[in-house]
Every structure is written in structure tokens, then in C-alpha cells.
C-alpha positions as CSV (number, residue, x, y, z in Angstrom):
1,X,0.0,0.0,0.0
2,X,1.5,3.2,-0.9
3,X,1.0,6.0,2.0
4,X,0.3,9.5,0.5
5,X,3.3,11.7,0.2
6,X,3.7,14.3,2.9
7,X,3.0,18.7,1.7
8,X,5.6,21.3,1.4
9,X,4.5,25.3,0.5
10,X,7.7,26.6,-1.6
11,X,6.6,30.3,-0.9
12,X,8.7,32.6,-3.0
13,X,7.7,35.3,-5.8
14,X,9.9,33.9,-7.9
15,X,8.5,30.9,-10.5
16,X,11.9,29.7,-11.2
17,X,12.9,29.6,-7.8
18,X,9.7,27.3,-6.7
19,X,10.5,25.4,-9.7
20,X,13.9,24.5,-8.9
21,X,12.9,23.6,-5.1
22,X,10.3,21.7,-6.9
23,X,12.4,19.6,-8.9
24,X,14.3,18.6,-5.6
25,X,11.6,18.0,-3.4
26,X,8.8,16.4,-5.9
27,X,9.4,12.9,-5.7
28,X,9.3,12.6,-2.5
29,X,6.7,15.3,-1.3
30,X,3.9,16.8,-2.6
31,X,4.1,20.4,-3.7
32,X,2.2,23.4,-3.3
33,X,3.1,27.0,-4.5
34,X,2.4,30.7,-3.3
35,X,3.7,32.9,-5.3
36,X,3.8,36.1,-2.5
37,X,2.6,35.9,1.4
38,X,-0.8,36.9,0.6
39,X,-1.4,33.5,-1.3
40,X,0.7,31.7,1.1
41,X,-1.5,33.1,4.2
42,X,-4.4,32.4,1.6
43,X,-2.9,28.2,1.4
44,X,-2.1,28.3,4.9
45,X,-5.8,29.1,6.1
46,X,-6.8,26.2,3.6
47,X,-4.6,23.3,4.6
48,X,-2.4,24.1,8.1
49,X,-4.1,21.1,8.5
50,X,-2.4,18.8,5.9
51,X,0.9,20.6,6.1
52,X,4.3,19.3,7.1
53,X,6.9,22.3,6.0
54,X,6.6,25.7,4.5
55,X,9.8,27.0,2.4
56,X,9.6,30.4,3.0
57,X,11.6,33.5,0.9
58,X,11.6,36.8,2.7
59,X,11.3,39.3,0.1
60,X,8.4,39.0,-1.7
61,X,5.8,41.7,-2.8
62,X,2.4,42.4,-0.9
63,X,3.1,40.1,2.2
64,X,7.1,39.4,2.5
65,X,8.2,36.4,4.6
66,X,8.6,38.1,7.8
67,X,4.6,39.2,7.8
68,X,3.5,35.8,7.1
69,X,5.8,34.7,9.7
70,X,4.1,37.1,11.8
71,X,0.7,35.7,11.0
72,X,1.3,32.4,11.5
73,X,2.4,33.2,15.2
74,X,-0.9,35.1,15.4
75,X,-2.9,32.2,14.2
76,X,-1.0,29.2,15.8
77,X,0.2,27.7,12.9
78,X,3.8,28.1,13.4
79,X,3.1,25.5,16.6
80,X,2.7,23.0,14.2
81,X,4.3,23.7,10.9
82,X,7.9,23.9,10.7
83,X,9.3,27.0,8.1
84,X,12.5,26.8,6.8
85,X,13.9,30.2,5.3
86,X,15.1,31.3,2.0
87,X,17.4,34.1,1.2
88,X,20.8,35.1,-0.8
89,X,22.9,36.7,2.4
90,X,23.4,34.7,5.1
91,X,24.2,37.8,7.3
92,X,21.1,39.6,6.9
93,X,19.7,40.7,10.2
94,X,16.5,39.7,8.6
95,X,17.0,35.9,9.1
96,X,17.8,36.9,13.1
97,X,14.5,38.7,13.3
98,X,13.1,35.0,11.2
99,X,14.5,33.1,14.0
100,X,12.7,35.1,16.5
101,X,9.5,34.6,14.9
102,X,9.7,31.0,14.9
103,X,11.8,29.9,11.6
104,X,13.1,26.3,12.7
105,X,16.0,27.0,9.7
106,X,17.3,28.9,7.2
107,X,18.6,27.8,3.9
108,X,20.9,30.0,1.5
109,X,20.5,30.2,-2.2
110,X,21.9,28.8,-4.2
111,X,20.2,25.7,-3.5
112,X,22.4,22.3,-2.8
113,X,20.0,19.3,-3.6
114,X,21.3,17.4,-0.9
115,X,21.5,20.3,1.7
116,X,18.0,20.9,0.8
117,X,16.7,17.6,1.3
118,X,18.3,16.6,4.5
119,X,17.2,20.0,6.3
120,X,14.1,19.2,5.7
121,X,13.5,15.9,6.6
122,X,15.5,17.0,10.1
123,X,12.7,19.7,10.6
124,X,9.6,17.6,9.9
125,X,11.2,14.7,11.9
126,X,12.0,17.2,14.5
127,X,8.6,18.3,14.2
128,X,6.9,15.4,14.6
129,X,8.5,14.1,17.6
130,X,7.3,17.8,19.5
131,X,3.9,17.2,18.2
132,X,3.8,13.8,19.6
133,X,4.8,14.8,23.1
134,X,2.0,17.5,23.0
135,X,-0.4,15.0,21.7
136,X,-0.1,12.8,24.7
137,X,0.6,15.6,27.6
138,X,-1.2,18.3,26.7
139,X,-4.4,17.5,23.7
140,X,-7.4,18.5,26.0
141,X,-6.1,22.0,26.7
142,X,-4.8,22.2,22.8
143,X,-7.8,21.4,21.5
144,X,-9.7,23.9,23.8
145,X,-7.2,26.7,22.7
146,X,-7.6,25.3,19.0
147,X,-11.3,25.9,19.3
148,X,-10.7,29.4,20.6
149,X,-8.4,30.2,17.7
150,X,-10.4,29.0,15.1
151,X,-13.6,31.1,16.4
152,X,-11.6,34.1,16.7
153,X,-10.0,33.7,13.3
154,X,-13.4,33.1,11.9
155,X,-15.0,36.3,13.4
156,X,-12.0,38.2,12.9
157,X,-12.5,37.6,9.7
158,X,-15.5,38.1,9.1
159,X,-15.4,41.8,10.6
160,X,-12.3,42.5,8.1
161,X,-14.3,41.0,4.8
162,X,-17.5,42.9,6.4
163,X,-15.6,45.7,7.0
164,X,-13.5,46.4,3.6
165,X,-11.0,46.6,5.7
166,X,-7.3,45.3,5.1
167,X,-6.6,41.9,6.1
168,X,-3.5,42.8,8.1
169,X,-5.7,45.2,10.6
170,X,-6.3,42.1,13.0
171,X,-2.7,40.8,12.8
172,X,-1.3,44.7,13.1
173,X,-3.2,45.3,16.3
174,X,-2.5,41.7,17.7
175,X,0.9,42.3,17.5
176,X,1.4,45.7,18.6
177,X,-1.0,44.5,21.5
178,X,1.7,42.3,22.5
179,X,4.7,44.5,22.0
180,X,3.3,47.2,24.1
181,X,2.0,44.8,26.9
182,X,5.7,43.0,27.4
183,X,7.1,46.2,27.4
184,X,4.7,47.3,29.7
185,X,6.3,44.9,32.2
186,X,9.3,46.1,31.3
187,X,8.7,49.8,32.6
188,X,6.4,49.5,35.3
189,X,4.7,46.8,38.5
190,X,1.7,48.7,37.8
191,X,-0.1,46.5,35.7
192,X,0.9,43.0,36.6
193,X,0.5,40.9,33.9
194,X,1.8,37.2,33.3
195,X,2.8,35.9,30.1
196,X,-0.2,33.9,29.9
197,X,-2.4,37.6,30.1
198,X,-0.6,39.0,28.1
199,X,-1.3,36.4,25.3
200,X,-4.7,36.1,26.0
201,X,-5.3,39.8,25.6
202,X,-3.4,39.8,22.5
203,X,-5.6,36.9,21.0
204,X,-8.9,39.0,22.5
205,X,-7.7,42.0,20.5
206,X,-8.8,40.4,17.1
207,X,-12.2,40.3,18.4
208,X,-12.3,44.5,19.4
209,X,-14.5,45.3,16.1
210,X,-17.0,42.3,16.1
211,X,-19.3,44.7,16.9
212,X,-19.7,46.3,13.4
213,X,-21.4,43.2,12.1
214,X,-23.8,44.3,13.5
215,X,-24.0,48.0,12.2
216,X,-26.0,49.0,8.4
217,X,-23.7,48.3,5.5
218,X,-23.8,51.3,4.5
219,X,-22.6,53.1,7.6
220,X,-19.6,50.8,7.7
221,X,-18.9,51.1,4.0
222,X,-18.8,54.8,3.9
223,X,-15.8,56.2,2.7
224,X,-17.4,59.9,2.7
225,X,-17.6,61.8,5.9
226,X,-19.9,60.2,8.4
227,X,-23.1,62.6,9.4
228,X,-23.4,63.1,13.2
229,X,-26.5,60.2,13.2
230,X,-24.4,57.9,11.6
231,X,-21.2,58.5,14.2
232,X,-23.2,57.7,16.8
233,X,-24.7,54.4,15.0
234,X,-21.3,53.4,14.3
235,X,-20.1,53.9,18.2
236,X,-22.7,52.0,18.9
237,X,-20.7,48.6,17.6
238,X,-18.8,48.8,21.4
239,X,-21.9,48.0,22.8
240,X,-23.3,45.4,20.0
241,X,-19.4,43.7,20.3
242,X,-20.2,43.2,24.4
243,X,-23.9,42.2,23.6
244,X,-22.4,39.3,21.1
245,X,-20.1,38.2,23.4
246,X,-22.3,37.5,26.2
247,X,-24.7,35.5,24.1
248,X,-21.9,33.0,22.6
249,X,-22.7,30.0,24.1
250,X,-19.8,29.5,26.4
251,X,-19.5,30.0,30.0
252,X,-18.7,33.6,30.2
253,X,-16.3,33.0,33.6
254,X,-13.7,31.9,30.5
255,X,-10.7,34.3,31.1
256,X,-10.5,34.5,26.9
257,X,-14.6,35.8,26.5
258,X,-14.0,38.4,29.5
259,X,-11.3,40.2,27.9
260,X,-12.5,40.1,24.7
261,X,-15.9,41.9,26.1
262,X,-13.9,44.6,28.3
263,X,-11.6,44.9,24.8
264,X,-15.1,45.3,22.3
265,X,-16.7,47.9,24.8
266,X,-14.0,49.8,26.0
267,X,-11.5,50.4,23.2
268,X,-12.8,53.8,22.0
269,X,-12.5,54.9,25.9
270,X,-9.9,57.9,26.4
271,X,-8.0,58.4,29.2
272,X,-9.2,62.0,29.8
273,X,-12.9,60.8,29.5
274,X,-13.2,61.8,26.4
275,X,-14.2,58.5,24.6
276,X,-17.0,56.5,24.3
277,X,-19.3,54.4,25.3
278,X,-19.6,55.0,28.9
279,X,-16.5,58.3,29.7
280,X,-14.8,56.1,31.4
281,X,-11.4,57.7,32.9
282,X,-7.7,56.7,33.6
283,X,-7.2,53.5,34.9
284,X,-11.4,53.4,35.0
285,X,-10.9,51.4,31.4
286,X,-9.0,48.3,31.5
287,X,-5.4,47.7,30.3
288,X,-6.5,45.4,28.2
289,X,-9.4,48.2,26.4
290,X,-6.6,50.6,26.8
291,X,-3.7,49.5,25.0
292,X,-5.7,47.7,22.3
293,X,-7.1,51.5,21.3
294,X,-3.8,52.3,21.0
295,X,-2.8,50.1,18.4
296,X,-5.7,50.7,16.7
297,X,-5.4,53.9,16.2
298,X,-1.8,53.6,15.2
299,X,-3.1,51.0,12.6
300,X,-5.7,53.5,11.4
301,X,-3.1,55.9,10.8
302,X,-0.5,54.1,8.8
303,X,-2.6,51.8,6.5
304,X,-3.2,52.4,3.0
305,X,-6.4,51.3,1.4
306,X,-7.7,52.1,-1.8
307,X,-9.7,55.1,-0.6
308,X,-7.1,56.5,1.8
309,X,-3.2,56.9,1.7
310,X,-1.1,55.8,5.2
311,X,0.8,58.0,6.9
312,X,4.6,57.8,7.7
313,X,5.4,55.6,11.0
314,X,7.3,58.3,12.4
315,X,4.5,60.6,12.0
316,X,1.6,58.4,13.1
317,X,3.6,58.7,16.2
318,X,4.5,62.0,16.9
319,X,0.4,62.8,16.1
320,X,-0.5,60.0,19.0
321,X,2.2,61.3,21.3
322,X,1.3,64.7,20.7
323,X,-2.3,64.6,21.7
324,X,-3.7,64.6,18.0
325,X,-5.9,61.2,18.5
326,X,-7.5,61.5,21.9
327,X,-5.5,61.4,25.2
328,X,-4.4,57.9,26.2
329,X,-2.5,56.7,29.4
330,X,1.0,58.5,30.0
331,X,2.6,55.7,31.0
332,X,1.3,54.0,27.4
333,X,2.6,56.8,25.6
334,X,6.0,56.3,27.3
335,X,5.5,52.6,26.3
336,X,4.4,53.6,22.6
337,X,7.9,56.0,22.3
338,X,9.8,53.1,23.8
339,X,9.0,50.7,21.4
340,X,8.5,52.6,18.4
341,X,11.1,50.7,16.3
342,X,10.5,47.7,17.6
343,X,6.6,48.3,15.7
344,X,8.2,50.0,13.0
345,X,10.3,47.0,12.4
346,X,7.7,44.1,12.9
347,X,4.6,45.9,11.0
348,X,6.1,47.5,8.3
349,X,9.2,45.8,7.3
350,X,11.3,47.4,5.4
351,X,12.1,45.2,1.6
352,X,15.1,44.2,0.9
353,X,17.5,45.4,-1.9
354,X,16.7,44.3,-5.6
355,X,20.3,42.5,-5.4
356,X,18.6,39.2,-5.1
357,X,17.1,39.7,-8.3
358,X,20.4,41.2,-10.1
359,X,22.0,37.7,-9.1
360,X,18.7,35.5,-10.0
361,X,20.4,34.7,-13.0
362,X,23.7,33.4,-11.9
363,X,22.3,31.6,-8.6
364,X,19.7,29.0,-10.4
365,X,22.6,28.3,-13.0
366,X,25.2,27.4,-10.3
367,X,22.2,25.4,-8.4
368,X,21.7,24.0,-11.4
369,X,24.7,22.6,-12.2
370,X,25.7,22.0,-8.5
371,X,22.7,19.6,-7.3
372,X,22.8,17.0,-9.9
373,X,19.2,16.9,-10.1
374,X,16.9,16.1,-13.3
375,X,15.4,19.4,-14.2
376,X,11.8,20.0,-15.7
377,X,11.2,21.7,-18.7
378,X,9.5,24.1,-16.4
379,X,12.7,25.4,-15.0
380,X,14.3,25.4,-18.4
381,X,11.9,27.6,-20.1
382,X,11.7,29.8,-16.4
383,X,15.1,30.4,-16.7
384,X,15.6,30.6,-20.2
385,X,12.9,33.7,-20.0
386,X,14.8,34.8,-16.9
387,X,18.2,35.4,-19.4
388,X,16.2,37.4,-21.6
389,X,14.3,40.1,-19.3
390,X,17.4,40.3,-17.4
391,X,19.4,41.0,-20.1
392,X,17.2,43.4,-21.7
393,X,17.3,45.4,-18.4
394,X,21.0,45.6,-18.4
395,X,21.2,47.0,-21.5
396,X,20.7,50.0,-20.0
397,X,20.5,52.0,-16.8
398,X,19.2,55.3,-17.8
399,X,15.3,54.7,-18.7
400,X,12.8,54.1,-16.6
401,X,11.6,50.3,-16.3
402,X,8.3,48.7,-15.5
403,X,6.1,45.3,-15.7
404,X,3.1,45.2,-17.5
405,X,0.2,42.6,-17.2
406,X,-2.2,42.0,-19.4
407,X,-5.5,40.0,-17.8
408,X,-6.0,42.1,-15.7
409,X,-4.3,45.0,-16.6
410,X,-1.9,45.9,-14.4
411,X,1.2,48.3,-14.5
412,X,4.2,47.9,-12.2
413,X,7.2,50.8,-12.1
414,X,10.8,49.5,-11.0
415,X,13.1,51.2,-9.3
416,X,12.0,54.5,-8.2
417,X,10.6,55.6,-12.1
418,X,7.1,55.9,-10.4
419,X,8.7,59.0,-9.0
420,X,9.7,60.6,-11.9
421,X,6.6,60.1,-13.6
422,X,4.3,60.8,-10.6
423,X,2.1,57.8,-10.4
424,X,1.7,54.9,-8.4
425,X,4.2,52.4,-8.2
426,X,1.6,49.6,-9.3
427,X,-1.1,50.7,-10.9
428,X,-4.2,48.8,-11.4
429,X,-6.8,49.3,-14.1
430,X,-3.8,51.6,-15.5
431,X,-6.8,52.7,-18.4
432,X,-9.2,54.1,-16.2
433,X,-5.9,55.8,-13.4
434,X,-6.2,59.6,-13.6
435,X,-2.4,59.5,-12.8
436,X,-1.3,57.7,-15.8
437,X,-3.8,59.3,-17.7
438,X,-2.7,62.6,-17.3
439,X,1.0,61.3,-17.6
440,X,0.7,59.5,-20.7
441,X,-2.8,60.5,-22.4
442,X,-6.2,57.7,-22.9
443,X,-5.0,57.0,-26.8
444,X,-1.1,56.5,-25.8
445,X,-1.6,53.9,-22.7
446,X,-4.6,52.3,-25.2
447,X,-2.4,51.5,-27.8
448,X,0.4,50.6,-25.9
449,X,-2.5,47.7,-24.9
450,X,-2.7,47.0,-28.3
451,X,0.7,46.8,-29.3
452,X,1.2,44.3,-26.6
453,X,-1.7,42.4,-27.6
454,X,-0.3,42.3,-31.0
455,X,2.8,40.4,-30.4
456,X,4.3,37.4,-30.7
457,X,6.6,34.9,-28.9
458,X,8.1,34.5,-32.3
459,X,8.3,38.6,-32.6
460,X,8.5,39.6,-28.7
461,X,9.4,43.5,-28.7
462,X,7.4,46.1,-29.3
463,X,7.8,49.9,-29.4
464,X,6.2,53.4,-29.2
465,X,6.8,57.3,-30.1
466,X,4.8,59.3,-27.7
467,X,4.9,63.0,-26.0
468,X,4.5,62.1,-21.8
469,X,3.7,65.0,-19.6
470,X,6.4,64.5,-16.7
471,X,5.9,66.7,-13.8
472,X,4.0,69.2,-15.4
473,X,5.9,69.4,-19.1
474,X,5.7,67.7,-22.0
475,X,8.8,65.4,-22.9
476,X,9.3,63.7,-26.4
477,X,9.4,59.5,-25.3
478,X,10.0,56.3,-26.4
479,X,8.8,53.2,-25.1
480,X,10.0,49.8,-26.0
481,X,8.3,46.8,-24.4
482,X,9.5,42.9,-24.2
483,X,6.9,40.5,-24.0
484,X,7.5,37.3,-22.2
485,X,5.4,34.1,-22.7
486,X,5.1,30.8,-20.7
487,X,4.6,26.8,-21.9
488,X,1.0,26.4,-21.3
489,X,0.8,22.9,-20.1
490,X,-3.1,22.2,-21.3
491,X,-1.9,23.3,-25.1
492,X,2.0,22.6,-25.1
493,X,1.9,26.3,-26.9
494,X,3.5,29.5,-25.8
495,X,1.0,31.9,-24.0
496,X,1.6,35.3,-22.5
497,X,1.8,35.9,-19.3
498,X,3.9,39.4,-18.9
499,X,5.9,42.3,-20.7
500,X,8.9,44.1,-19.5
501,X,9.3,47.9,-21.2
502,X,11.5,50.9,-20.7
503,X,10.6,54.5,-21.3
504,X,13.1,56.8,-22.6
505,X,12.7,60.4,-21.7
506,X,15.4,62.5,-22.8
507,X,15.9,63.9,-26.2
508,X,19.0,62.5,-27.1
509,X,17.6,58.5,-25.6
510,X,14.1,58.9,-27.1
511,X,15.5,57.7,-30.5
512,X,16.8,54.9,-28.9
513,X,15.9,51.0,-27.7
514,X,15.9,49.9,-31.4
């Protein structure tokens, strides 16, 4: 009888990279892919489950490594799913602050087959051995705090897909829960707090808006300014967040459903007795209510959504510390200056430098041609695509570069050329963008669609003669475009997937790129 193979997530952005740790792990694991943290987290919620490893790069766009690391602490998954890190440098402080999160190991590219392998059989084994022991000390209280995280995760969720929210507000405000609470302990015997407490408010916290459900859509939804009848509707969600709480069907002695209902009601409560609902003052409103209104409002501050751009970290703070967002407890604000890199560092890390990419090339060959392993046609064609964009690139250092996607449209600026141009640095439904409208003009950015559409893998490049308007003035451009395809595997045919251009601005490189 055959058993079934055991899953690994490769989690990386880059296709050729997956396809390479594919080729060393696929005949004796099953593979599944994430192409950025967001789909990872997306797997993750799916199949934690099923399982055994997650191969995890750091930079990646959207969600890098360390966020899902992050999240998977938040959720409990790292407990039971070993992650072994990918990177190029093998100093980077990065992989220290991986360690910390819960990375069992760390594995550098380029990849060695059998170091590969081994390190990953050690840290399922290792794995397996820890979950055993837990299995037969501890399963009644894991499976009670399983059922805890699961509910929590599912109303959390809820209130974020409810909410339009973005899907890292619970995780943001988990975490800076729990780094202002241990630092807490650190500055003062005021609020004694275990470990233990300090968890369980931190887990509570994702709860603190499952109130809203309960509020009209289109109160919630509104991205206009709220009218006074509708700002006092929405502070009624403290009170509807309590009133759920207290009719989940759970003894409501348990330590996790009592926090979470001082947390819902209390969390728009200001120290000065300004907030709401009930003007409660100072040390009247629990820690717990206190320092999860703090994070929120730091959160509230520094995300971007589509409707709203973040502000700076730095400023976000000084506005908090300043008075600017209600008055909170001194001694939190002290707390809140304290640890202000520490939050800067684990919600809003910093990418790395594109010099993992510059070496892509160069890395897969010497993996390549160091492991000895049979490789697919997938990697082939991957890197054989790879040689070609990367080449194109170096050709030149002066233009401005960008990705371009076709289905669904979709327009990506490298290297700082959103800047110059004065749009976003991805740009979705780049037709219909006032920005790159009024930088290139409706009939240049359509038939720049339509050149694209028009070629070939046999006849890849593609180019333009336009007038841009860059920062206010119009400059005489070029823009030549390489299209890059990919084996479809259902029709063994060449399809495309993505393009590559560079925009030339000046006068004397506008007649260039032919």
C-alpha cells in the first residue's frame, strides 16, 4: 500500500525559484506553491491542517516572509508547521529577526539538492517528535485553545471581509498588542501581567471590532464623511461587540470571553474621559481596552487602502504622542515611544535590496549545475525567460523600467521611475488611473494595450513614439516593451503571461531601444 506523500509550500515570488525547489523535493513530497505571502497566508488558512513544511523566501511583494511569519504566530500555525527560510545573504539581520518569529531553519541560495533535502527531513522529523509529546501531555487544553483560535480567526475575519478593511488590521493590532504589553512589564509593576495575560489579551484583540457586524452596511462602507446620526450608529458597535459576546454559548467566567468583552466595549475609551461608550477615565478602562485603542489607532493611521493613503510611522507617532488622537495613558505613551522601532520594524518591514534579483540569473545556474538533479522543462523555459528580461534590463541604466500585465491589466514601475513620472508604483486598471492618464494621455496607454496584444513569442518587442507630460511638461518618449510568454501545459503552446518595457525620456535616448 502506498502511504500518500507528505506537503511542502515553496513560498517565493519567484517561479523559477519554486520550480527548482520543486524539482528537488517532488518525488518525494507533494508540492504546493504561493507565489507572494498573501497566497501563502491564503494556502495556509486552507490546509495548516495537511501541512508538514513551508519553504519560506523573505522578500516578496504584498506580504514578505517576515509578515507571514508574523501571522502564522498570530494564528498558531507556526506550533505545528515547521518553516525553513530562503534568502541570498546569510548575514542579513532579517534571518535573526526569522529566527525570533519561529523559523526552525534557514537555507541559503543557491540551493544544494542534498542540503536541501536533509534540512528538511531533520525539521519535519524534529517536528513530529514535538507534536507527539503534545499529543499525549497536553491534547485536552490544545484542542480547547484550537477551538478558541479557530472562532476568533473566523469572526476576525468576518469583521475584516465585512468591514473592507485590510486583512493585516487584525494581525497589526495583535501584535502591537503584544509588544506594548511585554514592554509594559518592562517599565512599570503597575499592571501586573503574566505571560499567559498577556497572550490572552493579545488573542482577545482580534475580536475589538466584532461589533460592526452588527452595524447597516452602509454606515460601515462609507468612505465619505460620516453625518453626526451615523457616528453615533457606528459607536454603537462597542456595545453590540459586548452584547455578542455575552450570548456566545460559552461559560462567560472563561478568562478569553471576559477580555475580549472589556476589549469590544471599551477600546474607544480615552483616558481624559473623552471616549466613548460609557467616559470612562484613567485607569477606570482596563489595560487590556486601553492598550488595544492604542494600536488601533496607530493602525488606522499608517494603513493604505484604496480610498485612503497611510501616513509615515514616524508621523503616526509623533500625532499619537502629541495629543492629536484623543489622550491615552502617560505611561502607554512612554510605552508607545519606547518601542517605536520595535513596531516600525515588525509591522512594516522594510524590503530588501533588488540584489537578489540582479544575481537571480547566476544563482539558479550554479544550483543547477551543483545539485545533480533532473530538471523539468519548467525550470528550463523559467530560466531561459529569466536570461532574456534580465538582459534586456541591463542593456541600459538610464530609462525608466516597469512590468506590464495583461489580464488584468496591471502596471508595475521598478526602481523608483514611479517618482519621476508621478504615479503609483503599481497601478491597477492603469486605463481608467487619472495618474497615468494625465501622464501618458487615454490613446497612448490604449495603444500601448494593443501593441502588446499584438505580439508574438516569435516577434517579442514592441515599441512606441509618444509626448509624456512628466511633472508638469511635456517630454518627447520612447517606449519599448519585451513580451514574455510561458509553456501552457493544457496546449503545449506559448502563451503570454507578462511584458517588460523601458521609457526613454530625454531627447538624445528617445530615439533609442531599437
Amino acid at each position: 500500500m502506498n502511504k500518500s506523500k507528505q506537503k511542502i509550500l515553496i513560498v517565493d515570488d519567484s517561479e523559477m525559484n519554486r520550480a527548482i525547489l520543486a524539482d528537488m523535493l517532488g518525488e518525494e513530497f507533494e508540492i504546493m506553491e504561493a507565489c507572494d505571502g498573501i497566497e501563502a497566508v491564503n494556502v495556509l488558512r486552507s490546509h495548516s491542517v495537511e501541512l508538514s513544511l513551508v519553504l519560506l523566501d523573505i522578500v516578496m511583494p504584498k506580504m514578505d516572509g517576515l509578515e507571514v511569519l508574523a501571522m502564522m504566530n498570530s494564528y498558531k500555525w507556526i506550533q505545528n508547521i515547521p518553516v525553513i527560510m530562503i534568502s541570498a545573504e546569510s548575514g542579513s539581520s532579517y534571518i535573526g529577526r526569522a529566527y525570533e518569529l519561529g523559523a526552525t531553519d534557514y537555507i541559503q541560495r543557491p540551493f544544494d539538492a542534498m542540503v536541501v533535502h536533509r534540512r528538511v527531513q531533520n525539521a519535519i522529523m524534529l517536528y513530529s517528535k514535538q507534536k507527539n509529546l503534545i499529543g499525549l501531555v497536553e491534547e485536552q487544553i490544545y484542542e480547547k485553545q484550537k477551538d478558541q483560535s479557530l472562532l476568533i480567526n473566523i469572526l476576525s475575519n468576518i469583521v475584516e471581509l465585512r468591514n473592507g478593511e485590510s486583512g493585516l488590521h487584525v494581525l497589526h493590532v495583535y501584535t502591537m498588542t503584544e509588544i506594548l504589553l511585554q514592554n509594559l512589564m518592562k517599565m512599570t509593576d503597575h499592571y501586573p501581567l503574566t505571560p499567559q495575560e498577556i497572550s490572552l489579551i493579545a488573542t482577545a484583540s482580534s475580536l475589538h471590532d466584532i461589533g460592526k457586524i452588527a452595524v447597516d452596511d452602509n454606515i460601515v462602507m462609507k468612505h465619505e464623511k460620516l453625518t453626526p446620526k451615523e457616528e453615533e450608529l457606528l459607536k454603537k458597535h462597542t456595545e453590540y461587540g459586548e452584547k455578542m459576546l455575552h450570548e456566545i454559548p460559552f461559560p462567560q467566567s472563561e478568562p478569553l470571553l471576559k477580555v475580549s468583552r472589556e476589549i469590544c466595549r471599551s477600546h474607544h475609551e480615552r483616558y481624559d474621559g473623552s471616549g466613548y461608550p460609557d467616559g470612562l477615565k484613567g485607569d477606570e478602562i482596563p489595560i487590556s481596552a486601553q492598550v488595544v485603542g492604542l494600536a488601533d489607532v496607530y493602525d488606522e493611521l499608517t494603513s493604505s487602502d484604496s480610498h485612503k493613503e497611510g501616513i509615515p510611522h514616524d508621523q503616526a507617532i509623533e500625532m499619537i504622542l502629541s495629543g492629536k488622537c484623543g489622550a491615552f495613558n502617560p505611561v502607554l505613551l512612554k510605552v508607545l515611544q519606547w518601542s517605536a522601532d520595535r513596531i516600525r520594524n515588525d509591522l512594516r518591514v522594510s524590503s530588501l535590496s533588488g540584489s537578489t534579483r540582479k544575481d537571480l540569473e547566476r544563482n539558479t545556474r550554479e544550483a543547477i549545475s551543483r545539485s545533480g538533479i533532473r530538471v523539468s522543462r519548467r525550470t528550463l523555459d523559467l530560466l531561459e525567460r529569466e536570461r532574456e528580461k534580465y538582459r534586456f534590463i541591463a542593456s541600459d541604466s538610464r530609462e525608466i523600467l516597469f512590468e506590464v500585465y495583461r489580464d488584468p491589466a496591471m502596471i508595475s514601475f521598478l526602481s523608483g521611475g514611479e517618482e519621476k513620472l508621478g504615479v503609483g508604483d503599481t497601478v491597477t486598471d492603469p486605463l481608467n488611473d487619472a495618474k497615468m492618464i494625465a501622464c501618458f494621455g487615454e490613446e497612448t496607454l490604449k495603444k500601448l494595450f494593443e501593441l502588446i496584444s499584438s505580439a508574438t513569442s516569435e516577434n517579442p518587442k514592441v515599441s512606441l513614439n509618444c509626448t509624456l507630460n512628466i511633472q508638469g511638461k511635456p517630454c518627447r518618449s520612447r517606449i519599448v516593451i519585451m513580451t514574455q510568454y510561458s509553456r501552457s501545459t493544457a496546449t503545449d503552446k506559448y502563451e503570454f503571461e507578462s511584458a517588460i518595457g523601458k521609457i526613454y525620456t530625454s531627447e538624445e535616448d528617445a530615439s533609442r531601444g531599437e
